[in-house]
N, C-alpha and C positions, 0 to 999 in steps of 0.2 A: 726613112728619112725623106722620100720622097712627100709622103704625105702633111709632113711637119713644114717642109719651103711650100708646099701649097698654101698653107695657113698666115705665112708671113705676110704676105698682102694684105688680103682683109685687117689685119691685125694691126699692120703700117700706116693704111686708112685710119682705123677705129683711135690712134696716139697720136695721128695730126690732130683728126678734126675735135678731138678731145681741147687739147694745147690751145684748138682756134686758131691752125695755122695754115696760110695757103702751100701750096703749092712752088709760089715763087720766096714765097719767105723761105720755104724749108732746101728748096735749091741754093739759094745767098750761104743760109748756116752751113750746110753740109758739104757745098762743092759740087752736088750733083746735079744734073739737066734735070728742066720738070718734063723735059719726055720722058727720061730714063724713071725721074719716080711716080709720074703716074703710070709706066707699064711695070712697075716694079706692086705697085698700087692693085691694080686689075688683074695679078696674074700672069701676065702677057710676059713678063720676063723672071728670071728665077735670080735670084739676089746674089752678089758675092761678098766673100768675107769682106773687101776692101769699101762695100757700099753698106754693110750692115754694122759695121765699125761707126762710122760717123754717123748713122742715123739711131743708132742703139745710147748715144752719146749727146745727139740732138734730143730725142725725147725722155733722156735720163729714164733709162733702163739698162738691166744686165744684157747682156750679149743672149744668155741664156732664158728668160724672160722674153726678148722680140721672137726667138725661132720655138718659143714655150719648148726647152729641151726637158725632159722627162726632170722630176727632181730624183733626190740622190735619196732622201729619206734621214738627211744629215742636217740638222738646223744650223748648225753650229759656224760660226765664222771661221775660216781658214787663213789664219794670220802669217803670211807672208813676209817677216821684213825685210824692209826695203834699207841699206844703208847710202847713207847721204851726209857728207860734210863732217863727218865723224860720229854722226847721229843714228838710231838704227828707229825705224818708223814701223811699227805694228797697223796696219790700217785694221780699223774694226767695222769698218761700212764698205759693201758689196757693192753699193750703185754708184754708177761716175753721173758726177755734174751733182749740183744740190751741196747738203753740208755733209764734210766729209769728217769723218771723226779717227783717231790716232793716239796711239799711245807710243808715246817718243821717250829714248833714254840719253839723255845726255851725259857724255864719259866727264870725266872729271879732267877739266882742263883750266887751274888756276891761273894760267898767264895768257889765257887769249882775251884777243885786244877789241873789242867788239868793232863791227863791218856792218854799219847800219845799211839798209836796203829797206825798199818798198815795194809792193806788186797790188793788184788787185784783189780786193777781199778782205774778211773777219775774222780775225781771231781770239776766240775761246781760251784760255789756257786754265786748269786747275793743278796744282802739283801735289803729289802726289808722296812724294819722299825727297831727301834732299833739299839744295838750292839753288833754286832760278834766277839768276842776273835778268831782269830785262832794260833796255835801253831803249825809250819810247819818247823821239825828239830829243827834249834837253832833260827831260827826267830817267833816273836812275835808279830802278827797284832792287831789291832783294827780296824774295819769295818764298818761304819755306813750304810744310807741308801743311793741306787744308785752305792755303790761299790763294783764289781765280783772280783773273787778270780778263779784261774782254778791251780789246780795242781794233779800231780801225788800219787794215796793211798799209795803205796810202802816208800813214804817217812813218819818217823812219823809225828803222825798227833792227833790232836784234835782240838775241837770247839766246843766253851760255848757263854753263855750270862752273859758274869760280870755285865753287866747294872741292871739298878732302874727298866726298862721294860720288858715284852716278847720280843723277838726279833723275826722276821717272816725273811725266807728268802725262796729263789727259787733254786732249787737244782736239777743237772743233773748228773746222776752215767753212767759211762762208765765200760763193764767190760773190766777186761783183758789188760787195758793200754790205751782201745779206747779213743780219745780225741773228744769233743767238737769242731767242730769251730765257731764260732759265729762271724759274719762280722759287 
């Protein structure tokens, strides 16, 4: 292990000056002093989880990836879901920051009243089985299966399942306004 935190510095160097980031920039993003990550940089100091978390984050990489821990020999994505809102969320993408992708089941709730919200970022939606309510501003979709939806979060927004079933669909989040292209 020892030999692996040696390797994070050069490493931490090599994914700034990739990015074309200073030093002072990458202090702003992450919280940390640029003495702390230029001797984190050099060597000079051995990194903690609580400073490899944000910077693992800042140059969108796995956790696993900055300290290169050994692979497992398992390609396979380990889908964890997450439940939220009545929703159970499959994430199918391993790297934080960038577009995240998701496979969401929405239970079947015919009388929820839609709670428009906005946040930062893009979303993708294809569905998958089922149907998707979306409410996007003053328009009102129904969605079945086989039909994507891509629009911007900034606009309000909600999406439910008025249907008799779950509804499954495929989901890509963009932050910050990035879009999707799909050909």
């Amino acid at each position: 292990m020892t030999d692996e935190l040696a390797q994070v510095g050069p490493r931490l160097r090599a994914l700034r000056q990739e990015r074309g980031v200073t030093l002072r920039d990458l202090a702003d993003e992450t919280g940390i002093s640029v003495s702390t990550l230029s001797r984190l940089e050099s060597g000079q100091r051995r990194p903690t989880l609580e400073q490899l978390l944000p910077l693992a984050r800042a140059h969108q990489v796995s956790l696993d990836e900055l300290v290169d821990a050994p692979a497992t020999g398992d390609p396979r994505v380990q889908m964890r879901p997450i439940r939220r809102h009545g929703r159970t969320y499959l994430p199918l993408t391993r790297r934080p920051g960038g577009i995240q992708a998701y496979k969401i089941v929405f239970p079947s709730r015919p009388d929820d009243l839609p709670t428009l919200s906005t946040h930062e970022g893009y979303e993708w939606t294809h569905v998958l089985s089922g149907r998707l309510r979306l409410v996007l501003g003053d328009r009102d979709l129904d969605l079945g299966p086989g039909e994507t939806v891509e629009f911007d979060t900034r606009v309000p927004h909600w999406l439910g399942n008025t249907g008799a079933v779950p509804c499954e669909v495929l989901a890509l989040f963009g932050p910050q306004g990035e879009r999707m292209h799909v050909r």
